[in-house]
Every structure is written in structure tokens, then in C-alpha cells.
C-alpha positions as CSV (number, residue, x, y, z in Angstrom):
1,X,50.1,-90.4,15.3
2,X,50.4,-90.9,11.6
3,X,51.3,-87.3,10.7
4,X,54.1,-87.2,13.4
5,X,55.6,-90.4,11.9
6,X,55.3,-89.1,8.4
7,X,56.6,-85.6,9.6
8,X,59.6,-87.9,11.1
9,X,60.0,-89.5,8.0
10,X,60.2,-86.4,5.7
11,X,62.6,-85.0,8.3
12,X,64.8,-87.6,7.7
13,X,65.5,-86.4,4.6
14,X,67.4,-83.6,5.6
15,X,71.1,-84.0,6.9
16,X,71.5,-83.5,10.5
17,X,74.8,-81.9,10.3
18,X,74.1,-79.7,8.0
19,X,70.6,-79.3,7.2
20,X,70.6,-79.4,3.9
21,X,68.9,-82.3,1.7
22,X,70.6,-85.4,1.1
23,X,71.9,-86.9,-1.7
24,X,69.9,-87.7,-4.6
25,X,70.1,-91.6,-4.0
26,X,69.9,-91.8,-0.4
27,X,67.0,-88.9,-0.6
28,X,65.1,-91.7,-3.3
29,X,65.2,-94.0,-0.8
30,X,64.3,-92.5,2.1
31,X,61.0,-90.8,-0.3
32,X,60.3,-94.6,-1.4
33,X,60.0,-95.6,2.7
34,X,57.8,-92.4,3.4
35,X,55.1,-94.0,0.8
36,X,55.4,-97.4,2.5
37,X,55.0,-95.9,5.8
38,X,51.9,-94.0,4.3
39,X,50.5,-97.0,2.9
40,X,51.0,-99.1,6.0
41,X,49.0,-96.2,8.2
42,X,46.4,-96.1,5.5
43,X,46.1,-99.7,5.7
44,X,46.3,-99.8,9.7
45,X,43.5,-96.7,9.7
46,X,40.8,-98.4,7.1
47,X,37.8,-99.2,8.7
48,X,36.5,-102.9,8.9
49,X,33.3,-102.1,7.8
50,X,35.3,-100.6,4.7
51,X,36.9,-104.1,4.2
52,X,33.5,-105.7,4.0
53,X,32.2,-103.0,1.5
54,X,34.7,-103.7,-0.7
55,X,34.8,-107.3,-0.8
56,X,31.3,-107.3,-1.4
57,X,31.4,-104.4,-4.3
58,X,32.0,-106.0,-7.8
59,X,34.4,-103.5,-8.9
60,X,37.1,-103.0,-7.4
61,X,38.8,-99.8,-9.0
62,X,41.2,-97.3,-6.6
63,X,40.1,-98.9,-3.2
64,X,42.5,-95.3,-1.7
65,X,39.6,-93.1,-3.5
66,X,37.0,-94.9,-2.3
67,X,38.6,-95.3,1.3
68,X,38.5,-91.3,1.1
69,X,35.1,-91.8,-0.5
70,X,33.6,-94.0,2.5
71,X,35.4,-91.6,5.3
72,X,33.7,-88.5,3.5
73,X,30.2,-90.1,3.6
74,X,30.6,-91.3,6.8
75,X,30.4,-94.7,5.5
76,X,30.3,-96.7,9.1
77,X,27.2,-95.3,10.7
78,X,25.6,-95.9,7.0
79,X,26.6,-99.2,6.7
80,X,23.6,-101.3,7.2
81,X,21.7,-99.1,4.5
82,X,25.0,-99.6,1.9
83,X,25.1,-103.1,2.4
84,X,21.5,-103.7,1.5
85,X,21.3,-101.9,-1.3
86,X,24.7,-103.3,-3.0
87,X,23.2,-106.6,-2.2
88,X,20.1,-105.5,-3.7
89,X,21.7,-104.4,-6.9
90,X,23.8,-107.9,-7.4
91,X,20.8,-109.6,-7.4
92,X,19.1,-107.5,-9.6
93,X,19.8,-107.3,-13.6
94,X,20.9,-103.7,-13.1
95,X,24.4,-104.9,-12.0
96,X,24.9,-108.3,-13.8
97,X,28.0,-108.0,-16.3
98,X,26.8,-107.6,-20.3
99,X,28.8,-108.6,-23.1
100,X,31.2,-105.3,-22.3
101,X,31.5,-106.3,-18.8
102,X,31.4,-104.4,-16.0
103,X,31.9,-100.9,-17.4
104,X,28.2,-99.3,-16.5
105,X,28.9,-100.5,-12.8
106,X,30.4,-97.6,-10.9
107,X,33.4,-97.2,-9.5
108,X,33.1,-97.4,-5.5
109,X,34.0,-94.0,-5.7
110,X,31.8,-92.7,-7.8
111,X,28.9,-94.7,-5.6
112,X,30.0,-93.6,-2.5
113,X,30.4,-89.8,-3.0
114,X,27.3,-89.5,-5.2
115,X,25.5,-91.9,-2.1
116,X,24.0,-94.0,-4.7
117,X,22.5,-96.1,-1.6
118,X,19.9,-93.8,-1.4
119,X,18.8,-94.1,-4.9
120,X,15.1,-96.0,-5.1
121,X,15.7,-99.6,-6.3
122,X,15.3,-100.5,-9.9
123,X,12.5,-101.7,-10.7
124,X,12.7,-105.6,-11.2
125,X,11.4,-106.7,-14.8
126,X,9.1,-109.3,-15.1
127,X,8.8,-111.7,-17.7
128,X,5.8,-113.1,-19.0
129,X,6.9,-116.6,-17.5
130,X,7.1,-114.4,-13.8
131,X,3.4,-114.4,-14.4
């Protein structure tokens, strides 16, 4: 459905009398609805179990890559398995914010298409007061 609306859309572009392109301001506009209209079916098409991913991922850099991302990997029927292991890593020390902040946490793109979730855990450090 979303590529015959967007094909719509686009076509509307073009006058109907004489099938050439419209006017510079009236074509702007009618380009600026075609990216609303893409973002709404984006929006309308992103998986729930997306949504809860990326509440639950602590940095939230371009949510439309890692949308892709999640779509590529298959990301539903891995869910349970991403879940735990995000969880995992909060609570570890490997993805607590330093003094530069969140920069060594990868983006949710980056985690997703290099299907960090099946990296082995970190190992937790012990302290000598663990003992």
C-alpha cells in the first residue's frame, strides 16, 4: 500500500493538463507532503517489538537506520535473545556512561547489523570486596 500512495504522491507533482512539472513553489510543497506521508507509513510500518528495543537501548542515534537495521536482522523473531542481552549489558559496567559519556556505546545501528546480541557476555569484574 505504501508505494502506491507514495507513487500517488509523486504523481501529483506533475500537471494534469499538461504533464509537465509544476511550478517551483507548489512542486516544494507537494515534495515536503511526500516526506510526511513517508514518515507517517514508516511510522505506521515499525514494529512494536522495534518500539520496545529502542526505549530500552541507551542511545538513541537515527532510530530510521536502525528500524532498517532491526528489519534486516530480522529483529522480531530474535527479540527475546536482543532483549536479554541489552539488559545484560545495562547492568553490566561495559555500558555504564564514563566521564565522555556514552560515546563507546554503539549506535543501535551499528548493534543490530553487526548482531552484537550474539557476542559472549563480558565478563563481570570482581572486586576484592565481591570476595
Amino acid at each position: 500500500m505504501g508505494d502506491r500512495v507514495l507513487r500517488a504522491l509523486q504523481g501529483a507533482l506533475m500537471d494534469p493538463h499538461t504533464h509537465e512539472m509544476m511550478d517551483e513553489t507548489t512542486a516544494t510543497a507537494l515534495s515536503r507532503w511526500v516526506v510526511v506521508a513517508q514518515q507517517i507509513m514508516e511510522e505506521a510500518d515499525t514494529p512494536q517489538r522495534f518500539e520496545e528495543f529502542w526505549k530500552l537501548y541507551p542511545r538513541k542515534v537515527n532510530k530510521s537506520g536502525a528500524l532498517s537495521a532491526w528489519r534486516r536482522a530480522d529483529g522480531d523473531k530474535h527479540f527475546d535473545r536482543i532483549q536479554a542481552n541489552v539488559v545484560s549489558r545495562l547492568a553490566s559496567e561495559e555500558w555504564k556512561p564514563d566521564a565522555t559519556g556514552m560515546q563507546y556505546i554503539l549506535h543501535a545501528t551499528s548493534y543490530l547489523n553487526q548482531r552484537r546480541w550474539l557476542d559472549e557476555a563480558a565478563p563481570q569484574e570482581v572486586s576484592r570486596f565481591d570476595l
